[in-house]
SEZAVEX-635787 format. One line per field, with one value per residue (C-alpha): x, y, z negated. Coordinates in steps of 0.1 Angstrom, whole numbers. Each point is the difference from the previous one (the first is absolute). Example, Ala and Ser with C-alpha at 12.3 -4.5 7.8 and 13.67 -1.06 7.14 Angstrom:
2
u = (123 | 14)
v = (-45 | 34)
w = (-78 | 7)
This chain:
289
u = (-144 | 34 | 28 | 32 | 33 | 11 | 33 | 19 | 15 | 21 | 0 | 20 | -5 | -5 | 1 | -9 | -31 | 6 | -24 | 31 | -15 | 15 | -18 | 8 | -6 | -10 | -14 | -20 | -13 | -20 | 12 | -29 | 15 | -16 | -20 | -38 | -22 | -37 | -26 | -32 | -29 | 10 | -17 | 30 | 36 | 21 | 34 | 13 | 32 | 16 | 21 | 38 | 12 | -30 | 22 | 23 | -29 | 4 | -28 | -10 | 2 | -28 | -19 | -34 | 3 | -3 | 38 | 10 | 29 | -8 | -11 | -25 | -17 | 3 | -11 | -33 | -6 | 11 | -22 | -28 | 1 | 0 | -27 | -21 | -6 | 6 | 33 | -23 | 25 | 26 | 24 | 24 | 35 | 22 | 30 | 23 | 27 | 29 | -3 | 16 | 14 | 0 | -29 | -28 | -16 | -17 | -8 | -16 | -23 | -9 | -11 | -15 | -22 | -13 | -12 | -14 | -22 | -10 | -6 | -20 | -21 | -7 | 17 | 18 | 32 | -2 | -34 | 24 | 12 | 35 | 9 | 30 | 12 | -10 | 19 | 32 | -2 | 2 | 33 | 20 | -6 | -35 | -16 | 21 | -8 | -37 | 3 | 14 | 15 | 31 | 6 | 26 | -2 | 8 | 8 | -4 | -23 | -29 | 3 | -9 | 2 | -11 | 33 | -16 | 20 | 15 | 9 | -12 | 35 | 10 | 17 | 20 | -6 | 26 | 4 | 26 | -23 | 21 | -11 | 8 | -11 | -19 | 5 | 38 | 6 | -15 | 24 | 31 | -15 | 29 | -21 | 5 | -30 | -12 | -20 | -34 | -2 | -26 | -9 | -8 | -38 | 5 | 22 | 8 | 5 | 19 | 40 | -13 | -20 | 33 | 23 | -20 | 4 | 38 | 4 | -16 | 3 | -8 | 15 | -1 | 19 | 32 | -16 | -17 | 33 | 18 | -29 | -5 | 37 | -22 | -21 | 31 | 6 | -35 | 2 | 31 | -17 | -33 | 23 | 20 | -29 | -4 | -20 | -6 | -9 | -1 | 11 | -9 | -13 | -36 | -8 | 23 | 9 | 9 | -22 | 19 | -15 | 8 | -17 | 0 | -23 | -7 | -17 | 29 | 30 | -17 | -9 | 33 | 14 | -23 | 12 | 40 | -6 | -22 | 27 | 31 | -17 | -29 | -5 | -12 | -32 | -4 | -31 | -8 | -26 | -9 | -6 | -41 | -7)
v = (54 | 13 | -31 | 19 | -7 | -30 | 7 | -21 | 15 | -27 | -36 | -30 | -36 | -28 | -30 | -22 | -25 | -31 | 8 | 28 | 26 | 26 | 12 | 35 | 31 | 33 | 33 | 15 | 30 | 18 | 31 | 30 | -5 | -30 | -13 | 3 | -27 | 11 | -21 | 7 | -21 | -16 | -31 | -16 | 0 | 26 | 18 | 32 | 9 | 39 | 21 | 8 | -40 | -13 | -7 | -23 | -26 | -31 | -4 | -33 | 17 | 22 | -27 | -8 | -35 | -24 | -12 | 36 | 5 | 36 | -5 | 23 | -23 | -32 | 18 | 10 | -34 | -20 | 19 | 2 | -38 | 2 | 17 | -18 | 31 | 12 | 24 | 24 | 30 | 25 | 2 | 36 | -7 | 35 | -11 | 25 | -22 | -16 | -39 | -23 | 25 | -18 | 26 | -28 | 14 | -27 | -13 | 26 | 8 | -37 | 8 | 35 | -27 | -20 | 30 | 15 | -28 | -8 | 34 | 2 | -29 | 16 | -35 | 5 | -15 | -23 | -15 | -17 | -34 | -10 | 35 | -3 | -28 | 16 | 31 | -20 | -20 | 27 | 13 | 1 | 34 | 4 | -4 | 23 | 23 | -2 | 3 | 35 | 12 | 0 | -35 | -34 | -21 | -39 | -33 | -2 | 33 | -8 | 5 | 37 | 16 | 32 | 30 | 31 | 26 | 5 | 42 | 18 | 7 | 15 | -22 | 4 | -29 | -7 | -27 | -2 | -11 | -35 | -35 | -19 | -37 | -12 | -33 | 6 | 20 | -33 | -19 | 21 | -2 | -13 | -26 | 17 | 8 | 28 | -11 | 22 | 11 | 16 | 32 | 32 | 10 | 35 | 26 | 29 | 25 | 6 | -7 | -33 | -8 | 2 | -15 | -31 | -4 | 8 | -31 | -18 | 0 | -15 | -35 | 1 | 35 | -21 | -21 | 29 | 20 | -28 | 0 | 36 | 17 | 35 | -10 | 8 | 39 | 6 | -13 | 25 | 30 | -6 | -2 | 30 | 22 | 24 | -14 | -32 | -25 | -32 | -12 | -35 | -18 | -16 | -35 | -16 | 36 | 20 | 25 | 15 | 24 | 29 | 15 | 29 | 19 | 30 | 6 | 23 | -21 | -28 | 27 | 15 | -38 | -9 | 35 | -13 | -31 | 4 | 31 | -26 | -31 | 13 | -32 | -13 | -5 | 23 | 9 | 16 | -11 | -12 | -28 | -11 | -10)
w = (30 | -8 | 2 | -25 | 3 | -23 | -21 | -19 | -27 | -9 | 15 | -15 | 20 | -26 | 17 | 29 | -1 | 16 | 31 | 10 | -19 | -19 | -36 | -9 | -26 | 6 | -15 | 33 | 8 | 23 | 20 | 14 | 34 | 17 | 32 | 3 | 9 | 11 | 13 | 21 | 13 | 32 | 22 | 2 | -24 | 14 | -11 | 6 | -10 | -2 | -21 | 1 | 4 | 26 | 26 | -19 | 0 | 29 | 21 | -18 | -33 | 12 | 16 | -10 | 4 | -30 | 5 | -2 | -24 | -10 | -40 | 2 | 25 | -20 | -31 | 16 | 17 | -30 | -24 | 26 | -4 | -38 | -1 | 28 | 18 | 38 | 3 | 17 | -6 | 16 | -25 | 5 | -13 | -5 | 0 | -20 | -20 | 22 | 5 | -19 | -23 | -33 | -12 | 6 | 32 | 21 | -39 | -7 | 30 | 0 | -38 | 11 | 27 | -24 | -24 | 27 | 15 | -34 | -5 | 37 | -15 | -35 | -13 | -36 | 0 | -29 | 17 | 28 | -9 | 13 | 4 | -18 | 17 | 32 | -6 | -10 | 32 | 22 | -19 | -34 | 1 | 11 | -38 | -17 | 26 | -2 | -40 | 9 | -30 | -21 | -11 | -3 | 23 | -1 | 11 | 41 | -2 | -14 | -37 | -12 | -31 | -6 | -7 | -21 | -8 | 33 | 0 | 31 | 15 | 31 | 32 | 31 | 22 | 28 | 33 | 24 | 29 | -1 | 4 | -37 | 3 | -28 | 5 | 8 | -33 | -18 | 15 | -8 | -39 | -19 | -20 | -34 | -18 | -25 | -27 | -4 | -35 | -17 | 15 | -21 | 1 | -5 | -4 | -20 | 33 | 31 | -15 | -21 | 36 | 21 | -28 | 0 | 38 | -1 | -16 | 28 | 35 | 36 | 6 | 31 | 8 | 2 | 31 | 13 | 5 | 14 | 29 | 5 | -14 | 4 | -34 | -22 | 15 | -6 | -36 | -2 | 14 | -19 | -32 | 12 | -1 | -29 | -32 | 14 | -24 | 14 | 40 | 10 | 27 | 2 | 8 | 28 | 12 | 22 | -25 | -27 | -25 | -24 | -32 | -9 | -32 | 19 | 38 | 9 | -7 | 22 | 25 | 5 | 2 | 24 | 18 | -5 | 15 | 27 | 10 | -2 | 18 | 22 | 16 | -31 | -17 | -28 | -25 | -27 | -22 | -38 | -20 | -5 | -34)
């Protein structure tokens, strides 16, 4: 069950709820690149974790154990529980996006989980009550991410409204391979809001696409740079690159993104950038619509 990178193509924070938290607006999208959750029959739940970031998970993140704080682990048990079935299962988690990267990862392999178990049980989604609130409990970004296509997204997460018209562009995706707090980037958030107007439903093509995000943007860019100072060279470098039509960073960060209308230009970005800062994360890939 493939687990695509989430990208926000503009974010705007709208408020705070009285229970500390924040309501926000976003037009998301889905990248091709992504982990890959896959599930066999197994007596007991098991977890096996590979791929190019394995090793950056804890011990206890990997652990079995119902306390374990690996997503994946309390999406399987927590929907096993739902569905009043045994977790009889090894789930296989290829882990190819960085962690905590602002691209929705450990959202969306917890998502992936819960598609494939329902899948491994021939259970249609819509037949599962509480599954919405189940999916929202496990993270703000978990629904969105198991709706899996272009769409705006809500209040705390959980409401989703269909996008159409979302042109099949090209993107460079880049990561520093640097801690960015989450939690610490909502605390540096300057307590101004952006109000979430109506969002178009379509557009005309690629320019009317990436005029109408132009005029948006990432609220939390501000507070992301201020953690991790690196976020703002990428923005410059992914801007720098030829034909670019659009730089900005995803979610919380440290992921930043570029469009670009054609497979070369993105190519030969990702080329540029990868050959300046090696150490970096940096991929090629497009936009699913």
């Amino acid at each position: 069950m493939a687990a695509p990178a989430k990208i926000n193509l503009y974010l705007h924070i709208t408020g705070k709820r009285d229970d500390g938290y924040h309501t926000l607006g976003s037009l998301v999208a889905f990248a091709e690149i992504g982990d890959r959750i896959d599930i066999s029959e197994h007596e007991t739940l098991a977890l096996h974790i590979d791929g190019a970031f394995a090793d950056r998970f804890s011990g206890a993140e990997k652990s079995t154990k119902p306390d374990s704080a690996n997503i994946v682990i309390k999406a399987a048990r927590g929907l096993s529980t739902l569905l009043g079935i045994e977790p009889n299962f090894k789930i296989n988690l290829h882990k190819t996006l960085p962690l905590a990267a602002g691209i929705g990862g450990g959202s969306a392999d917890a998502a992936a989980t819960v598609k494939a178990i329902l899948q491994f049980h021939d259970i249609a989604p819509a037949s599962v009550k509480e599954l919405d609130a189940f999916l929202l409990s496990l993270g703000a970004d978990v629904p969105v991410c198991f709706y899996g296509q272009p769409c705006h997204m809500s209040g705390i997460g959980e409401i989703i409204r269909p996008a159409a018209g979302v042109p099949p562009l090209h993107m460079v995706l880049v990561n520093p391979l640097e801690a960015c707090s989450t939690a610490e980037i909502f605390r540096q958030l300057n307590g101004k809001f952006t109000p979430d107007d109506d969002y178009a439903a379509a557009w005309d093509d690629a320019r009317s696409f990436i005029s109408f995000l132009q005029s948006r943007g990432n609220d939390m860019e501000d507070a992301a740079v201020s953690v991790t100072p690196v976020i703002a060279d990428i923005l410059c470098d992914i801007a720098a690159s030829a034909n670019c039509l659009l730089s900005r960073m995803s979610g919380s960060g440290a992921t930043c993104f570029g469009l670009y209308e054609t497979a070369a230009d993105a190519t030969a970005a990702a080329a540029q950038i990868q050959s300046t800062h090696p150490q970096f994360w940096v991929r090629k890939t497009t936009l699913l619509t």
